[in-house]
C-alpha positions in Angstrom: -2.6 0.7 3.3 -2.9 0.2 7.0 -5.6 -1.6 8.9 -7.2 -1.9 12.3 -8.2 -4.9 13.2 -10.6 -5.7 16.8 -12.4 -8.4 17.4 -14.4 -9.2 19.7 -15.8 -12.7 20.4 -17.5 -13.6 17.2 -17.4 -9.7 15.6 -14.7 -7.9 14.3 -14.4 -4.5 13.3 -11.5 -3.3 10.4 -10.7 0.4 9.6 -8.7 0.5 6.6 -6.9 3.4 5.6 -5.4 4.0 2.2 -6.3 2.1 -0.8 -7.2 -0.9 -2.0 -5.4 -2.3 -5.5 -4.2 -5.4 -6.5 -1.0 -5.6 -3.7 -3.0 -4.3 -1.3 -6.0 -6.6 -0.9 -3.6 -9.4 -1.2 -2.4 -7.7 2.3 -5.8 -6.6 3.4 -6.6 -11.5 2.8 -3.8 -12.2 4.5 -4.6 -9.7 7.8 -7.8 -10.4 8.2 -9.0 -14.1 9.2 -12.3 -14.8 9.1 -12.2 -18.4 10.2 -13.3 -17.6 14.0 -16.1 -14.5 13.3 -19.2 -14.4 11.5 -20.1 -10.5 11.6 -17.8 -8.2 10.3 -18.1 -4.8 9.7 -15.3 -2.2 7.7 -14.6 1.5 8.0 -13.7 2.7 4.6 -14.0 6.2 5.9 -10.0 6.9 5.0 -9.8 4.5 2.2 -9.4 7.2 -1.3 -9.5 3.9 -3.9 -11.1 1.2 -4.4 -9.8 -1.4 -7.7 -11.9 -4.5 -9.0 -8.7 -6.5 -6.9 -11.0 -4.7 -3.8 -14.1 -5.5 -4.8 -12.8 -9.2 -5.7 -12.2 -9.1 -1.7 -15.1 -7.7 -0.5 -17.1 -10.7 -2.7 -15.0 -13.4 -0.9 -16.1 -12.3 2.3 -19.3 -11.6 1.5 -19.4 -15.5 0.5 -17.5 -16.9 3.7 -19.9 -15.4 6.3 -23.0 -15.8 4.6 -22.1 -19.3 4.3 -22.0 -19.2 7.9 -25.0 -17.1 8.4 -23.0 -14.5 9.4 -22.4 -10.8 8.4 -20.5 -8.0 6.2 -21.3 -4.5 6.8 -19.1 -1.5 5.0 -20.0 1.5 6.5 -18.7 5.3 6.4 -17.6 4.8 2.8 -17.0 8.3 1.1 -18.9 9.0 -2.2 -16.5 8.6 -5.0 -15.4 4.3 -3.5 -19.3 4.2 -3.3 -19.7 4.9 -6.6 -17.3 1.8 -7.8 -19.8 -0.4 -5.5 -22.6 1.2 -7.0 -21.0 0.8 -11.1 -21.1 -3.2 -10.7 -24.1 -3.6 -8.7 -22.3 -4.5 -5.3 -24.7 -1.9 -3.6 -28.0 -4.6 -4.2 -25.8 -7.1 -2.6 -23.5 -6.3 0.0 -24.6 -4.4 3.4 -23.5 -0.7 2.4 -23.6 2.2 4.6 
């Protein structure tokens, strides 16, 4: 897995590329620090798989900016990792585009 991180005052934008399992989104926590932005958005455009580990870390953000008031936003995310969003009901809560 390899990401892209920019930020921006408070935004940041990640584009991960690969996939997300269990050792990888224990990577993906440890790169990207969400103590100093509250809107974040991630390019899943080259990201092939997504586990429950993944979803586990798209959850915990989802919970740290909102209790902020801030942000999450998932965008460019190809059908078949949509799907998994879509099979636990992530798609009625999380920002997906």
């Amino acid at each position: 897995m390899e990401v892209v991180i920019e930020k921006k005052e408070n935004k940041m934008n990640c584009c991960v590329t690969g996939k997300i399992d269990t050792v990888t989104s224990t990577e993906l926590q440890k790169k990207v620090d969400l103590s100093d932005v509250t809107d974040v958005t991630f390019d899943l455009s080259n990201v092939d798989y997504l586990s429950s580990a993944g979803l586990r870390f798209f959850i915990v953000c989802h919970k740290t900016l909102a209790a902020k008031s801030g942000s999450l936003k998932i965008v460019k995310i190809q059908d078949h990792v949509k799907e998994v969003f879509d099979m636990v009901g992530l798609d009625s809560i999380l920002d997906l585009s």
